[in-house]
Steps between C-alpha positions, in 0.01 A plus 500: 500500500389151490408319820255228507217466793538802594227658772332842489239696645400651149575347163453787196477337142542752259816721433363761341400889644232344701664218622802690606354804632330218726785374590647876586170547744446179671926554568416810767273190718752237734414219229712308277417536161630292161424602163471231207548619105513286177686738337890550535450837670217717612288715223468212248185587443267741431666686750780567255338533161263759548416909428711584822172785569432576831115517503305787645173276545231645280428228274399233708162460636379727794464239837717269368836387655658565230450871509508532814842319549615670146472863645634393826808327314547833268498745863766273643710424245743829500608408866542129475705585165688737700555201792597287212750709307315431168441730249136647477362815364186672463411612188120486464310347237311638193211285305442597173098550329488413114106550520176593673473137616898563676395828659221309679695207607786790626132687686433163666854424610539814675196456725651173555812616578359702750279274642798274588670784651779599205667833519475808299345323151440781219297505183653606215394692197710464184684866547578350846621151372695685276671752715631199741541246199570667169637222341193280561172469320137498631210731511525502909678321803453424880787575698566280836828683698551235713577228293850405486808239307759325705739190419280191584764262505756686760109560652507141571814439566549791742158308713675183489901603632308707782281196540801252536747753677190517751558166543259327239623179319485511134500137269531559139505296252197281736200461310227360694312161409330398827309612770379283763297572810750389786469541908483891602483657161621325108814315357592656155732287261713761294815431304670242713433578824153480689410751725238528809383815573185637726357712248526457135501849253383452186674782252579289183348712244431331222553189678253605789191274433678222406694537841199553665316136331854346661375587841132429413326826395314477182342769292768694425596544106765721372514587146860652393453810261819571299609909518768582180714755596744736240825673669580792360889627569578753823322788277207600790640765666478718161165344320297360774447621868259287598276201480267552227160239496224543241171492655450088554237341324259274640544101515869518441717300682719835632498837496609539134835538307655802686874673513665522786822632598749320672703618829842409321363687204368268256147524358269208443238437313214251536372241649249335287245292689470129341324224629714159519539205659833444594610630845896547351475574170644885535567494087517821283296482197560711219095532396453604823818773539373633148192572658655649786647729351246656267279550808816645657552725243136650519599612823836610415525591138854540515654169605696317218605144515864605469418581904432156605813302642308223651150289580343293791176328618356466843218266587207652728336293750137560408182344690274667190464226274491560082242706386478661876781654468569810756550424852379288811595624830755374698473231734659466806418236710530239762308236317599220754651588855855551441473541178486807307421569121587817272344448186493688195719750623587679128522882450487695739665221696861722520380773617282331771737248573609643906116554566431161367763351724362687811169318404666196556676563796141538666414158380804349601425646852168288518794177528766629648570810814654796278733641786715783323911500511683764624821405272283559117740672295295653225690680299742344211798633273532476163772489299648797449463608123811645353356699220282708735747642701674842393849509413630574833321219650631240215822634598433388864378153396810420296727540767328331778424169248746518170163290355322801448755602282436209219173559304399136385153594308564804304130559387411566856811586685533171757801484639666166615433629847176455464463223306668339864244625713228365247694161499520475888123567529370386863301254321771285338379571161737441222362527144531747216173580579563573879768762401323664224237565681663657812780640333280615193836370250430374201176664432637738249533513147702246465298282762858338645691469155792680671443410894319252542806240379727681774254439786503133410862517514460656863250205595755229410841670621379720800233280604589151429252431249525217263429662138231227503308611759501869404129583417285749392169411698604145687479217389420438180647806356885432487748748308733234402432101478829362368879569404651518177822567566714356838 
């Protein structure tokens, strides 16, 4: 979509979790509602290159609104999964103790925990750590049921289809460069097109405070912290059950390198926590995976290299500067009327994303009358995954769309079928990218050596694609830049 001057009641910058799950909410109120994103689709982010944990809430500070929208977030997030169709499951965590110094920190998180209102934490002695995690070291663990893993991209892009078939207008590819105080609420300059809009959202990210000095609010600093993350092949259902932390370690910039199964299967290891100063730079570096993996290992003694099939990076949005480390709170605020600022919005950010949104619907109701629809439509269908059905129900499938019948990724059983339904995506996206992530082909072992040139093939023939403007992430990424042969 790509309409210039366009006129809205609310203007959301930001397509990540947050910004979408804002855009879900402020849909069930009789406003209209656009949604700008720099990115080529939604989930660009952070919101895509993360631990995929659900967060139970006990490691953030007791009063704060981080915990108390973390725990909030964790309570609600089986239902709105469920509204969704996205995959989510519980699986509770387990942080591992090394030393006296751990078994304190695991002492003080449980109060903590409880203090912010978690569920059912648990001490655990080493016979206990060993009867639920054999394969894992430590001389004790803490045990949080409640936490769980879901998919964060289909998280997001679940929020933003219900958000747009509720009506919401989404602009991709629309990064913003201006914003301008302008009769009854702001003008915002993104992409090509300038928009006016009553109340402004600010849900960039990393990009908040520097969208927040556009429209004159100073103080803000973000400093990007670089997570490393190993993926280990679709091997968790037989060596690892469940997200497995050590006990973190004061002034870090996260929670520590942790392993965490995946709901398609996978395992991954990491993330590191490094300091830098670029706000894209979402490199590998092989110092930094060696590392990883060592410290991986002490949790694990059984991984082996030979397990790995891939690596990734994810930049948190961190208001603790160098040397800080740890966390700030949120903040969520209207910092000029009209105007509202999320800043620092890292980990647990996912898992408090709907409770962070229903904090800004109440500030967007200090602007404009929040008078609820009758028509909101929240739930959303997913596409419907081939290799989870039984035999009988692949059977069915087949004969109602031949498609079914044509596996196109062979790693992960993604049939051309639904490699359409990924392509013809309510939002319009089109990249490599778009239909990995929503299809989950070419994420196998072969990461697209066998599919991923027949869904480019599909792009130009059944789609009308030029080869040229085939893509992995938009532009800048193109698959092919030239002929050789007419």
């Amino acid at each position: 979509m790509n309409r210039a001057n366009q006129s809205f009641d609310v203007l959301i910058v930001g397509g990540g979790a947050v910004g979408c799950a804002i855009a879900r909410e402020l849909a069930r109120y009789r406003l209209s509602i656009a949604l700008v994103e720099k990115e080529a689709d939604v989930a660009a982010g952070t919101s895509g290159r993360n631990s995929a944990v659900v967060h139970a809430g006990f490691n953030n500070r007791p009063g704060s609104l981080m915990a108390k929208l973390c725990v909030a977030g964790n309570q609600g997030f089986p239902a709105l999964c469920q509204e969704l169709d996205v995959p989510f499951r519980k699986t509770g965590k387990i942080l591992v103790a090394f030393d006296e110094t751990d078994l304190a920190t695991l002492r003080r998180l449980k109060a903590q925990g409880e203090a912010n209102g978690c569920r059912g934490l648990e001490l655990l002695d080493r016979a206990q750590l060993q009867a639920k995690l054999p394969q894992v070291g430590g001389i004790g663990g803490f045990f949080s049921p409640e936490t769980g893993i879901c998919d964060p991209f289909l998280y997001t892009v679940a929020l933003a289809e219900n958000a747009a078939a509720n009506g919401v207008a989404f602009f991709l590819n629309h990064p913003v460069t201006a914003v301008a105080p302008a009769s009854g609420g702001y003008q915002v300059t993104a992409g090509d097109a300038v928009f006016s809009a009553q109340v402004v959202v600010n849900a960039a990210g990393l990009y908040s405070a520097q969208v927040a000095a556009l429209a004159g609010v100073q103080g803000y600093h973000i400093y990007p912290c670089r997570g490393e993350y190993f993926i280990l092949d679709q091997i968790a259902e037989g060596l690892l059950p469940l997200p497995v932390y050590p006990a973190p370690r004061a002034g870090e910039g996260g929670l520590g390198i942790h392993l965490t199964p995946t709901v398609h299967g996978n395992i991954l290891l990491g993330p590191s926590a490094e300091y830098i100063d670029s706000l894209e730079d979402t490199a590998s570096t092989q110092p930094v995976l060696d590392r990883l993996f060592q410290e991986a290992q002490q949790l694990l003694p059984s991984l082996t290299r030979k397990q790995i099939i891939g690596a990734y990076a994810g930049l948190r949005p961190k208001q603790a500067p160098p040397g800080e480390g740890g966390y700030r709170d949120f903040v969520v605020r209207e910092d000029k009327p009209g105007f509202v600022d999320l800043i620092g919005i890292e980990s647990p950010g996912l898992t408090a994303s709907l409770p962070l949104a229903r904090e800004v619907v109440a500030l967007v109701g200090h602007t404009l009358d929040l008078a609820p629809r009758e028509d909101f439509q929240p739930r959303r269908q997913g596409i419907r995954r081939f290799r989870d059905q039984s035999p009988e129900a692949q059977a069915a499938l087949i004969a109602a769309d031949p498609d079914y019948g044509e596996v196109v990724c062979r790693c992960q059983t993604v049939t051309r079928a639904e490699l359409r339904q990924a392509v013809e995506n309510p939002l319009g996206v089109r990249t490599l990218a778009g239909i990995k992530y929503r299809a989950w082909a070419t994420t196998g072992r072969c990461h697209g050596g066998y599919c991923l040139p027949k869904i480019a093939q599909m792009l130009v023939e059944d789609y009308g694609l030029a080869p040229e403007e085939v893509t992995y992430r938009g532009a800048g990424s193109p698959l092919f830049t030239g002929r050789v042969k007419e």
